[in-house]
C-alpha positions in Angstrom: -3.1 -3.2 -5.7 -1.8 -5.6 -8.2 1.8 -4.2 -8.4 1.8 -3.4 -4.7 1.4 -6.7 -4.1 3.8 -8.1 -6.5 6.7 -5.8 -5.6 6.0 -6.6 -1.9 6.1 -10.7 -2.7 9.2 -9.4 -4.7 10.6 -8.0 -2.2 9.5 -10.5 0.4 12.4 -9.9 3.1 13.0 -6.6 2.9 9.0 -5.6 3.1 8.4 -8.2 6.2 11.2 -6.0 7.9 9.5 -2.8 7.2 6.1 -3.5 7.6 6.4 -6.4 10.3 5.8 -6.3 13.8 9.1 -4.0 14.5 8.5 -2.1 10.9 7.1 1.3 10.1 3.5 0.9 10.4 2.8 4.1 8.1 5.4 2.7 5.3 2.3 1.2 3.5 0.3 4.1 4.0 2.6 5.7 2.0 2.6 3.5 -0.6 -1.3 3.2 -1.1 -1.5 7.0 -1.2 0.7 7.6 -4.3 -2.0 5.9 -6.2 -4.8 8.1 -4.9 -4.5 10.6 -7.8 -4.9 7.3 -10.1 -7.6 6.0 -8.6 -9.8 9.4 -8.5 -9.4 9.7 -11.8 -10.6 6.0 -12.7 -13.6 6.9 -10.4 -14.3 10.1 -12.5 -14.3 7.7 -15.5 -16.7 5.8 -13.9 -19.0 8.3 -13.4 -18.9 8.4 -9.5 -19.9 11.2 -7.8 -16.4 13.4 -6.8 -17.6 14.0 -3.4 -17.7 10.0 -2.6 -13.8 9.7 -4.2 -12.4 10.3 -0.8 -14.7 7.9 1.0 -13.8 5.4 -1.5 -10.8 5.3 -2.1 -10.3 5.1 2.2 -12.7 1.9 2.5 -10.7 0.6 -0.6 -7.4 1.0 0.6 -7.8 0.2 4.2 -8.6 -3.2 3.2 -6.6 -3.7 0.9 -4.0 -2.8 3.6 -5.2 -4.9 6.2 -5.3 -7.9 3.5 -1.6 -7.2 2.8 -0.6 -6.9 6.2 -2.6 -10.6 7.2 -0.8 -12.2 3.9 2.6 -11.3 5.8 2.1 -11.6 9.1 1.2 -15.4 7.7 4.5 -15.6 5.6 2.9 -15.1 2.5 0.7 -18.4 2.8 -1.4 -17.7 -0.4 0.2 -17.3 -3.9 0.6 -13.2 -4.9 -2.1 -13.8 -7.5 -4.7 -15.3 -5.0 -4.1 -11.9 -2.9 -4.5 -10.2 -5.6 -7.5 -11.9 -7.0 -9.2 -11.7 -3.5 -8.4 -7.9 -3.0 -10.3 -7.7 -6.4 -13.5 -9.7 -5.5 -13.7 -7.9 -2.2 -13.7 -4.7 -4.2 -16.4 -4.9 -6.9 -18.4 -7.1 -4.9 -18.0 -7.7 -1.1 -18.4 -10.7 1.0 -21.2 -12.0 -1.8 -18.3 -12.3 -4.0 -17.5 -15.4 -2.2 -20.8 -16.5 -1.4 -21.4 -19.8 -3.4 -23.9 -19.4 -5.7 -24.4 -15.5 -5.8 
């Protein structure tokens, strides 16, 4: 998620024509799934089950997605590495990531 979002903060014109309003909403799509193969393997490393990959990596991605397409529908509001660093939290640990004290 880390280069995805720095190539799209990059490439900030170009990427709020493609995956704007009057974009190609599969164009990210796309993107995320060339790093499927990646992130199966990391999970394999990780010792998680190969069955619960798939499910994974979709609950993974479509956030991350949906976190991308928020940070440009609000013309890239938040610095790249706050993205970034929230995609993170939300991965390893949920909403009690940002729960004070947790």
């Amino acid at each position: 998620s880390e280069l995805i979002v720095l190539t799209i903060f990059e490439e900030k014109d170009l990427c709020r024509a493609i995956l704007g309003e009057n974009g190609d909403p599969n164009f990210l799509d796309q993107i995320i799934e060339k790093s499927r193969r990646s992130s199966y393997i990391k999970y394999e490393n990780l010792g998680i089950d190969p069955k619960d990959h798939r499910i994974i990596f979709t609950f993974a991605t479509t956030g991350c997605i949906g976190v991308i397409n928020d940070w440009i529908a609000n013309d890239y509001t938040e610095r790249p590495e706050t993205i970034i660093s929230m995609i993170r939290r939300l991965a390893s640990s949920g909403i009690s990531g940002f729960i004070p004290n947790s």
